[in-house]
KOLPA-685462 format. One record per residue (C-alpha): residue number from 0; residue in three letters; x, y, z. Coordinates in steps of 0.2 Angstrom, whole numbers, plus 5000, padded with zeros to 4 digits. Each point is the difference from the previous one (the first is absolute). Last residue first. Layout:
<rs>
<r><i>NUM</i><aa>ALA</aa><xx>X</xx><yy>Y</yy><zz>Z</zz></r>
...
</rs>
This chain:
<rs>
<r><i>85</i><aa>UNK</aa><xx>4469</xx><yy>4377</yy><zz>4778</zz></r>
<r><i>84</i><aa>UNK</aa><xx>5004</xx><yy>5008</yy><zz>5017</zz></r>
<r><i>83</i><aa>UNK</aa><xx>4989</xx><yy>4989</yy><zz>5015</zz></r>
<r><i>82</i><aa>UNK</aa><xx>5004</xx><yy>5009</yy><zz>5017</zz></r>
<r><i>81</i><aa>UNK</aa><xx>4984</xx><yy>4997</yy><zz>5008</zz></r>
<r><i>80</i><aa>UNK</aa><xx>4997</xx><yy>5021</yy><zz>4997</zz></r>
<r><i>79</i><aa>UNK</aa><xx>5007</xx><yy>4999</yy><zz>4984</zz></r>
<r><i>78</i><aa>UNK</aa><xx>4987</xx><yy>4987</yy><zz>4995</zz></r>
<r><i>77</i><aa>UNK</aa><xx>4984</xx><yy>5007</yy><zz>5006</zz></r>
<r><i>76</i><aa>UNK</aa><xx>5005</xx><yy>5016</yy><zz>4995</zz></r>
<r><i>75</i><aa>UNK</aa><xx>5002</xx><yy>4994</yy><zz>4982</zz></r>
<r><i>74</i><aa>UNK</aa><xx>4982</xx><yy>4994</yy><zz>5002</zz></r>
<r><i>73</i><aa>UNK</aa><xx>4997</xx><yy>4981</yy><zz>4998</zz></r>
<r><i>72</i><aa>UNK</aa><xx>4992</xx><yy>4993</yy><zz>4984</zz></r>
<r><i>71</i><aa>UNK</aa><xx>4987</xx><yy>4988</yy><zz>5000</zz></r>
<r><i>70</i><aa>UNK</aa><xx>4998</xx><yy>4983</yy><zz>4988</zz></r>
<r><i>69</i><aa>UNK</aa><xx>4990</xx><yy>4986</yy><zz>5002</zz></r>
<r><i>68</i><aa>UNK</aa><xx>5001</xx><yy>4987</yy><zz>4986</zz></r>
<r><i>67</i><aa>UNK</aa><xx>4987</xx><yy>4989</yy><zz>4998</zz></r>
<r><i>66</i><aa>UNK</aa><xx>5003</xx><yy>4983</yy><zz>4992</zz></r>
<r><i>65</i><aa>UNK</aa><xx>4989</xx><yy>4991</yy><zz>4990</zz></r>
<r><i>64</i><aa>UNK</aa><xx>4993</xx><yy>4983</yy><zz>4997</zz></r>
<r><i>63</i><aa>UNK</aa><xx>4987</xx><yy>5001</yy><zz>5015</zz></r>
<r><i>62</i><aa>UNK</aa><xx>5009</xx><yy>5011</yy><zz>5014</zz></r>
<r><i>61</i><aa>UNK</aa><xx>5019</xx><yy>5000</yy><zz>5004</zz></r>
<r><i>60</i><aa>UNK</aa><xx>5007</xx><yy>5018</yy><zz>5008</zz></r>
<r><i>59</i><aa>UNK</aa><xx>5016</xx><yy>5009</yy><zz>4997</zz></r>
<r><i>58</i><aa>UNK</aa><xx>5005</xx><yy>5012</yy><zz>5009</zz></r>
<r><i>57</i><aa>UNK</aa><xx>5010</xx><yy>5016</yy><zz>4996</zz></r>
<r><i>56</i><aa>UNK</aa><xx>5006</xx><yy>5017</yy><zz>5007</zz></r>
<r><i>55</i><aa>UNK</aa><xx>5007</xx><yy>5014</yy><zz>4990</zz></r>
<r><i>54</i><aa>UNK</aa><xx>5018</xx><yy>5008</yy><zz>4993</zz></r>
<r><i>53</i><aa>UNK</aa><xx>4992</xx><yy>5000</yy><zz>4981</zz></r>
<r><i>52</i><aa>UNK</aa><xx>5017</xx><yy>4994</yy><zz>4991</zz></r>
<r><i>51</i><aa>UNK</aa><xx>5006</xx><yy>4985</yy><zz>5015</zz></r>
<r><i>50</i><aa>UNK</aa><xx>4982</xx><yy>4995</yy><zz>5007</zz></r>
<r><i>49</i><aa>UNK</aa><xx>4986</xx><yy>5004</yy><zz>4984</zz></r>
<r><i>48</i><aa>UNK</aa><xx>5013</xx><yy>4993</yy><zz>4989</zz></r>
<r><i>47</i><aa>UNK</aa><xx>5006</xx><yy>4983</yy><zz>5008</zz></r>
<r><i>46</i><aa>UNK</aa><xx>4982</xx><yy>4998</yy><zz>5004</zz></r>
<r><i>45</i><aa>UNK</aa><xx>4995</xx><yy>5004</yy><zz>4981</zz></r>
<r><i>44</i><aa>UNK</aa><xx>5013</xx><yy>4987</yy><zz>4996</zz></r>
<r><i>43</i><aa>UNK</aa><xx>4993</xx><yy>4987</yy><zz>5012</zz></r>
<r><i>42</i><aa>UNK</aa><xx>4986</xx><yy>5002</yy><zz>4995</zz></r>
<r><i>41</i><aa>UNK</aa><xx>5002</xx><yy>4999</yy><zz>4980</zz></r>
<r><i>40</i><aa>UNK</aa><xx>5011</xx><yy>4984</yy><zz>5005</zz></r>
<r><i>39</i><aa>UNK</aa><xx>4985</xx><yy>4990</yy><zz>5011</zz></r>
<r><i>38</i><aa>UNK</aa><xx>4990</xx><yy>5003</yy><zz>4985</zz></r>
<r><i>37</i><aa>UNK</aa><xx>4988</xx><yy>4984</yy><zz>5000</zz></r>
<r><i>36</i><aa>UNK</aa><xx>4994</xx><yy>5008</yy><zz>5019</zz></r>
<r><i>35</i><aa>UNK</aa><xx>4991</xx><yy>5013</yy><zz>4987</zz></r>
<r><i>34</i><aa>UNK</aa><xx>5003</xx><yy>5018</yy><zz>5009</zz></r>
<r><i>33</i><aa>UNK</aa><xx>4988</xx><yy>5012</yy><zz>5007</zz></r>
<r><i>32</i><aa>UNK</aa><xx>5010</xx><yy>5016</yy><zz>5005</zz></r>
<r><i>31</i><aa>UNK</aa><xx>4993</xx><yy>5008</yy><zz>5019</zz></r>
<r><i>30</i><aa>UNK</aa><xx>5003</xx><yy>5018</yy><zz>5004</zz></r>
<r><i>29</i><aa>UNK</aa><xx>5001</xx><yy>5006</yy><zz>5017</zz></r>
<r><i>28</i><aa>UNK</aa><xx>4995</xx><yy>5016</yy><zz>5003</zz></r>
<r><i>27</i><aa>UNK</aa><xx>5005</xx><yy>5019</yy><zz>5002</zz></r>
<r><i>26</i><aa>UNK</aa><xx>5020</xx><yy>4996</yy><zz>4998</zz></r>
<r><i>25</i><aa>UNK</aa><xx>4996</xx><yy>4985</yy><zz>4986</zz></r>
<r><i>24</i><aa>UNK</aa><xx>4990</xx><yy>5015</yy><zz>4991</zz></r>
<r><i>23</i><aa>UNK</aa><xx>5010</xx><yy>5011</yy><zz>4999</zz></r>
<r><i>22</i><aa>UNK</aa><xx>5000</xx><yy>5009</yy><zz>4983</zz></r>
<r><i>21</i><aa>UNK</aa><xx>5020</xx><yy>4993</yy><zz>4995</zz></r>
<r><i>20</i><aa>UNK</aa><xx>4994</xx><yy>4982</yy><zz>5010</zz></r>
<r><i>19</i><aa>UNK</aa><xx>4986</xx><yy>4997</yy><zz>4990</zz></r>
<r><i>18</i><aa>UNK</aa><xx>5010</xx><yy>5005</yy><zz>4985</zz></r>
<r><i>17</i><aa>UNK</aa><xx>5013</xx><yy>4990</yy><zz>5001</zz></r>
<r><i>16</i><aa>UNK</aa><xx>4988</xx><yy>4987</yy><zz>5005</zz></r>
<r><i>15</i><aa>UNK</aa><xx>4992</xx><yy>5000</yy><zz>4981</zz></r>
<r><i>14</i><aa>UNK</aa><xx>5016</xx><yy>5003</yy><zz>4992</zz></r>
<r><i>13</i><aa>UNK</aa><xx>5009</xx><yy>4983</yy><zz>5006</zz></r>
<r><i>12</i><aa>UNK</aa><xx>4983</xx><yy>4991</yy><zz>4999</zz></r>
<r><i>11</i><aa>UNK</aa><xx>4999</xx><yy>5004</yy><zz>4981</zz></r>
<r><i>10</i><aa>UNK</aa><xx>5020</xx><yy>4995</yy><zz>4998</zz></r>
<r><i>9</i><aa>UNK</aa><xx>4994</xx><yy>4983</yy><zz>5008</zz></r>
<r><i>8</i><aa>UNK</aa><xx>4986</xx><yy>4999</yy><zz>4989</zz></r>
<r><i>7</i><aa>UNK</aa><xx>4982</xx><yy>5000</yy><zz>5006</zz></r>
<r><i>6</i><aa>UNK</aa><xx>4986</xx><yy>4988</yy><zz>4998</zz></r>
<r><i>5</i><aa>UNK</aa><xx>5001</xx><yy>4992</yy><zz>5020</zz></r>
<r><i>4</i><aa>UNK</aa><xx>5007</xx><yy>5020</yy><zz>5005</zz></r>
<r><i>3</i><aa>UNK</aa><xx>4982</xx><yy>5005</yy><zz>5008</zz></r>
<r><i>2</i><aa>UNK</aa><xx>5004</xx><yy>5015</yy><zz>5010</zz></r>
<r><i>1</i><aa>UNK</aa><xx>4992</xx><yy>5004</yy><zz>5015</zz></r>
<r><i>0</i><aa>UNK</aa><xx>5000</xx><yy>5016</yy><zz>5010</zz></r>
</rs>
């Protein structure tokens, strides 16, 4: 899934991938967030987010002006197994 947050607030990003995440789509696939590389803050926010509040993987990506974010969420099976409580 791609999502294209260059236009979008940070309060429109915050629902958006609460939502991705709530229908699972960063469990099925990865999902990749289009940010300007001028808004270093609204990434790092939505990283901050993504990681800490949405328990999921990220890595960020330079290309062309923008940053893409790739996000994936682990299975909470995944994580107790490994010993990971959150």
């Amino acid at each position: 899934m791609i999502i294209d947050g260059r236009d979008l607030s940070v309060d429109e990003m915050f629902k958006e991938l609460r939502g991705v995440v709530a229908h699972g789509y960063a469990r099925r696939d990865e999902v990749s967030v289009f940010v300007n590389a001028h808004d270093r803050e609204k990434l790092n926010l939505i990283t901050g987010f993504v990681e800490i509040l949405l328990e999921c993987n990220t890595r960020i990506v330079e290309a062309n002006g923008y940053y893409i974010l790739k996000i994936i969420q682990e299975a909470v099976a995944q994580r107790s197994i490994i010993g990971i409580n959150l």
